[in-house]
ZAMARGU-4260 file (C-alpha; in steps of 0.2 Angstrom, whole numbers, plus 5000, padded with zeros to 4 digits):
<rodrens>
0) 5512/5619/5634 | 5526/5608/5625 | 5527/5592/5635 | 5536/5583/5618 | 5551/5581/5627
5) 5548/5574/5643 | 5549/5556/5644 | 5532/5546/5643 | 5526/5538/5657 | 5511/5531/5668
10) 5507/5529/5686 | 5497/5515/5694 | 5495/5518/5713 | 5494/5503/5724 | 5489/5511/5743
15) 5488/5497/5754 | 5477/5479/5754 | 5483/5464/5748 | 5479/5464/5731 | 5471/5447/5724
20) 5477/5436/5712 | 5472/5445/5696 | 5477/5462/5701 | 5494/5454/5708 | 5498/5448/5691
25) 5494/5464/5684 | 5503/5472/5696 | 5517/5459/5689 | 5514/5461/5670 | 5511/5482/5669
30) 5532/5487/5670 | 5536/5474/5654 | 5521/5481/5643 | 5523/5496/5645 | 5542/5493/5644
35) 5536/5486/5626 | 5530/5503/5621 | 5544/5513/5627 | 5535/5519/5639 | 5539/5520/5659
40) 5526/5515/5670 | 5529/5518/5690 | 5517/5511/5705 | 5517/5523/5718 | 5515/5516/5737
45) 5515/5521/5752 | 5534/5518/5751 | 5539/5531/5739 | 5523/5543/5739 | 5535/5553/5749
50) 5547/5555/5738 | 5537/5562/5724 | 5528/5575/5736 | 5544/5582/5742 | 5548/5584/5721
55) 5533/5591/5717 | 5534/5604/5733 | 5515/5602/5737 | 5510/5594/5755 | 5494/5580/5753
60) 5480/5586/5761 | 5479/5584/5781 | 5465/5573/5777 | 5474/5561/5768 | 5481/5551/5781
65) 5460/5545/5788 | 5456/5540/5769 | 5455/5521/5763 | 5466/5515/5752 | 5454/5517/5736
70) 5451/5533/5741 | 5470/5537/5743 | 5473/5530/5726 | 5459/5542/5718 | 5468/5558/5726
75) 5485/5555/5722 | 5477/5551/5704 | 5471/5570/5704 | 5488/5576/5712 | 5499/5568/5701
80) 5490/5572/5684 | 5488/5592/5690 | 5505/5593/5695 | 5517/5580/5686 | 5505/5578/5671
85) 5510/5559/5661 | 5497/5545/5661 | 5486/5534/5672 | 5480/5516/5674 | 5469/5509/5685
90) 5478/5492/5694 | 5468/5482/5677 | 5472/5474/5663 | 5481/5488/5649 | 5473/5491/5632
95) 5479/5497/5616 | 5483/5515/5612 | 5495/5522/5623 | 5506/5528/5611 | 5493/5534/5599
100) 5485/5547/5616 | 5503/5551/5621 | 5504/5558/5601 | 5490/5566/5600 | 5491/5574/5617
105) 5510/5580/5614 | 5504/5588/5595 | 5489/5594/5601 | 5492/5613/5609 | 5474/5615/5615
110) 5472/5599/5623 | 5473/5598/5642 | 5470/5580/5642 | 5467/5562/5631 | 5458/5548/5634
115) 5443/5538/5627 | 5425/5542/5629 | 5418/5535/5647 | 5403/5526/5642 | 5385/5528/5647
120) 5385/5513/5658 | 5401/5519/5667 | 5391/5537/5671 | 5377/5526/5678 | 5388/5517/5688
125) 5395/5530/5696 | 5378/5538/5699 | 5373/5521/5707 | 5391/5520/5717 | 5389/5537/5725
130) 5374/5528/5735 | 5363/5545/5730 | 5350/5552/5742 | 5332/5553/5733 | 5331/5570/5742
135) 5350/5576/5734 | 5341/5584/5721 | 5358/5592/5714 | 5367/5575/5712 | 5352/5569/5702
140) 5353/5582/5692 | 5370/5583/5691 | 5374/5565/5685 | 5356/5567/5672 | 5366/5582/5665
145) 5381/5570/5664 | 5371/5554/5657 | 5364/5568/5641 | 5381/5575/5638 | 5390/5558/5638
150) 5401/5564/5622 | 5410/5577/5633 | 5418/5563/5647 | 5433/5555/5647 | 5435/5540/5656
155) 5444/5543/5672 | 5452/5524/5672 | 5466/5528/5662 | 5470/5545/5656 | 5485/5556/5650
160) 5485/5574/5656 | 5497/5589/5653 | 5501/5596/5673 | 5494/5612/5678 | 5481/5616/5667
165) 5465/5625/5671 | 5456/5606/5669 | 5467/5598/5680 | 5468/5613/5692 | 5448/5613/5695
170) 5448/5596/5696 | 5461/5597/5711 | 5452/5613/5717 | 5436/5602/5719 | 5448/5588/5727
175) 5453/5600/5740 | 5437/5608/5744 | 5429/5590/5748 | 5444/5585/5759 | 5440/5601/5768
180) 5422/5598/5770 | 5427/5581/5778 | 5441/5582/5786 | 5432/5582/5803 | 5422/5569/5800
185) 5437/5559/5793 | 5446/5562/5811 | 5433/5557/5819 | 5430/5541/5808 | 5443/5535/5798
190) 5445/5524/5787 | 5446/5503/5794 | 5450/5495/5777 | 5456/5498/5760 | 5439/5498/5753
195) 5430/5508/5767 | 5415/5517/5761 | 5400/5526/5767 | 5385/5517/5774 | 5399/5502/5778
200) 5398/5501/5796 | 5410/5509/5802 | 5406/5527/5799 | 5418/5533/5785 | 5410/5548/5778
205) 5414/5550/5761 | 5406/5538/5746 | 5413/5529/5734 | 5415/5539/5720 | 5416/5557/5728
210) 5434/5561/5726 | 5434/5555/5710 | 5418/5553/5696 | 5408/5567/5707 | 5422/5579/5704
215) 5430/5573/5688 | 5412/5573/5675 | 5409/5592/5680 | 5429/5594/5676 | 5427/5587/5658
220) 5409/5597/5654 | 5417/5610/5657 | 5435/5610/5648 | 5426/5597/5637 | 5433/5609/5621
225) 5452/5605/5626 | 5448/5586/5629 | 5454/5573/5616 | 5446/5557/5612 | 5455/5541/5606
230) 5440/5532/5601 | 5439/5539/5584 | 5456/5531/5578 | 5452/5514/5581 | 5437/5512/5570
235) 5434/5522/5554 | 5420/5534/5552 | 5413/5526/5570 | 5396/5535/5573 | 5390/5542/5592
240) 5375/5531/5590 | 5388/5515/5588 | 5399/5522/5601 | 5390/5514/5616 | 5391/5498/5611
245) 5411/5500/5606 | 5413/5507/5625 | 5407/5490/5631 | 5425/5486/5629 | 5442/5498/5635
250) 5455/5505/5624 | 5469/5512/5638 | 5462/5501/5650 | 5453/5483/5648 | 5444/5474/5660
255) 5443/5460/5645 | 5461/5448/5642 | 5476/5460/5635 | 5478/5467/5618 | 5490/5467/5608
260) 5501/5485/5610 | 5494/5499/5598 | 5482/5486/5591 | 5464/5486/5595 | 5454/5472/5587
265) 5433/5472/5592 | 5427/5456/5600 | 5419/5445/5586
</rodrens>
């Protein structure tokens, strides 16, 4: 799929809260540095979600009108990278190497996606955010699975995806599977604030990383061969045993003050 020609650009998605000061200067500062790597970068809110789903010809999902705003923002995340494709940011700090994924993934035939490797950590994070029953046997097992085969993750916090490719088309198949199996419960019990979650009080049924991390890892173990990894570029002749340490720290996205664009320098 020959996506060299369409402009480059990334969506953020900002679906309702007020956002605090740290993620309201990023949501200031994101336009300008992309704008500094020629590269567009659009937030999509419940302003002008609308306007992008009648383009892309594709109603949301009945449910997605009961979900909270984080989980809004993880479904339109899957929605807009299987049927746009371009790149995603969480509302965080940027990191280097936009340009240098948009390359690879535009020269690359036989990649569906680029990004840097999750992490470890980040797996067990997950693990610990989906609030997992002892007796869920398959999720244990599942995210164990994930934890040994590390290598083959990307990271879901920033990403770039051709659109429509059988990746991106079984991640949205799971996507839409899950809002089926709750969309009576989500009627029921919608969500009361943007960072509703399972076992919150309120009874929202789904928990907090099942439309994303839950679906996304089993994606990427299984189209792991047509994934590309970033990580590799930034550090000559890195080794997967010194690649945990160096995920301590983001390329595409950064929890840690900005980079300089297309530079990535290791924390002394």
């Amino acid at each position: 799929m020959d996506i060299s020609k369409k402009p480059r650009i990334v969506y953020g998605f900002w679906m309702g809260g007020t956002p605090c000061s740290i993620r309201q200067q990023t949501l200031d500062e994101l336009p300008l540095y992309f704008k500094n790597l020629g590269i567009t970068f659009t937030l999509i809110t419940p302003a002008n979600i609308d306007f992008y789903v009648e383009q892309v010809g594709e109603k949301l999902h009945e449910g997605f009108q009961y979900l909270s705003a984080v989980h809004k923002s993880d479904y339109l995340r899957c929605y807009f990278m299987h049927f746009l494709g371009g790149g995603y940011i969480d509302i965080k700090p940027p990191g280097a190497g936009w340009n240098k994924a948009f390359d690879k993934l535009e020269t690359t035939d036989s990649y569906y996606a680029v990004s840097q490797h999750i992490g470890p950590a980040d797996i067990s994070g997950a693990e610990e955010g989906g609030a997992t029953d002892p007796r869920d046997i398959h999720r244990i097992a599942a995210y164990k699975k994930y934890k040994i085969n590390w290598l083959n993750i990307m990271t879901q916090a920033a990403l770039i995806c051709k659109p429509k490719t059988p990746f991106t088309a079984e991640w949205y198949n799971s996507l839409q599977t899950k809002m089926d199996t709750y969309l009576a419960a989500l009627k029921e019990n919608p969500a009361r604030h943007a960072r509703d979650g399972w076992g919150g009080g309120f009874g929202y049924p789904i928990r907090w990383v099942e439309l994303l991390s839950d679906i996304f890892f089993p994606a990427c173990c299984n189209h792991s061969q047509h994934l590309g990894f970033i990580d590799h570029e930034f550090i000559d002749g890195i080794l997967p045993s010194q690649l945990k340490d160096f995920l301590s720290n983001r390329l595409l996205r950064t929890g840690c003050p900005y980079v300089a664009p297309d530079e990535y320098v290791l924390p002394t």
